[in-house]
C-alpha positions in Angstrom: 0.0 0.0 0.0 0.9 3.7 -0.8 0.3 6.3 1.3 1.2 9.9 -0.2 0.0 12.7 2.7 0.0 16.7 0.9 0.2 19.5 3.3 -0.6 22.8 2.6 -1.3 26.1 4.4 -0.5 27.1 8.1 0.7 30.4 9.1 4.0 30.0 6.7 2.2 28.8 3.9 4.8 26.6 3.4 4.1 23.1 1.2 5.4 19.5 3.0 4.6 15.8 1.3 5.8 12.6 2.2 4.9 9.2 0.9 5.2 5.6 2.6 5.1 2.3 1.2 4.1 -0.4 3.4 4.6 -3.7 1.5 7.5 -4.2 3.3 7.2 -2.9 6.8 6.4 -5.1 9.6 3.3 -3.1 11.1 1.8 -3.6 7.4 -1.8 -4.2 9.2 -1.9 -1.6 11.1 -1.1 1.2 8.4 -4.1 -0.7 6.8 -6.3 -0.4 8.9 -5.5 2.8 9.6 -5.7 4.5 6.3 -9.0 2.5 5.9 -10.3 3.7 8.9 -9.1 7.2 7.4 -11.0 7.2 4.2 -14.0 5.7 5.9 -14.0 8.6 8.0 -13.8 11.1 4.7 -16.7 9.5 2.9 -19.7 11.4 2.6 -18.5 14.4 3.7 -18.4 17.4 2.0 -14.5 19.2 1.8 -13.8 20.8 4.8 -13.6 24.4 5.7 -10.1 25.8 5.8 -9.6 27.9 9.0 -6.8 30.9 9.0 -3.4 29.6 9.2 -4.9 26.3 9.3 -3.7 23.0 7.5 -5.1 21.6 4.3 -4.4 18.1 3.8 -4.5 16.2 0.6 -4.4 12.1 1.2 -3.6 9.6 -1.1 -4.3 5.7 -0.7 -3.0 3.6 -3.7 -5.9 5.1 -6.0 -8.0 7.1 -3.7 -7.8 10.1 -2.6 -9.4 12.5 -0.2 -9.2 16.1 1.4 -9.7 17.0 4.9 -8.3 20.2 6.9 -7.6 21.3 10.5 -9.3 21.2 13.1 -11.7 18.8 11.4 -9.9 15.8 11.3 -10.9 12.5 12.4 -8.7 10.4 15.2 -8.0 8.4 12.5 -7.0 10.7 10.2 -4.7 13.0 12.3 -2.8 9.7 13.5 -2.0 8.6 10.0 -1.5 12.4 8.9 1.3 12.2 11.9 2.4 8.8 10.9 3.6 9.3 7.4 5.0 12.7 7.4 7.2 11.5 10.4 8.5 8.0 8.7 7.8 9.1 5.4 9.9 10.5 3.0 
């Protein structure tokens, strides 16, 4: 599984991506249920409003992809937000 995380905004404005393949780390499950548990949480609802100076988050899984911003993210969305752009690269 690839996981691609796209951040955008904050007070700097400033762009950050990083990407993380699973197939060969040991925790594979657990990214996958995760990102699963991520999407789930983005379908159905409409793009979220972008606060000032907050983030804007574009996530990719394999072929699906969603939006979601701050301070409306799911549990399971801020964890694998965190997550990948800390181990990815």
């Amino acid at each position: 599984m690839r996981i691609e995380v796209r951040r955008t905004g904050g007070f700097a404005g400033i762009e950050r991506r990083a990407e993380v393949d699973t197939s060969s780390l040991p925790d594979t499950p657990v990214w996958r249920e995760l990102a699963e548990q991520a999407l789930a949480d983005a379908t159905g609802t409409p793009r979220s409003p972008v606060v000032p100076d907050g983030f804007s988050y574009r996530i990719t899984v394999d072929d699906h992809e969603f939006h979601c911003a701050d301070p409306h993210l799911s549990e399971a969305q801020r964890t694998l937000i965190s997550r990948v752009l800390k181990e990815g690269a």
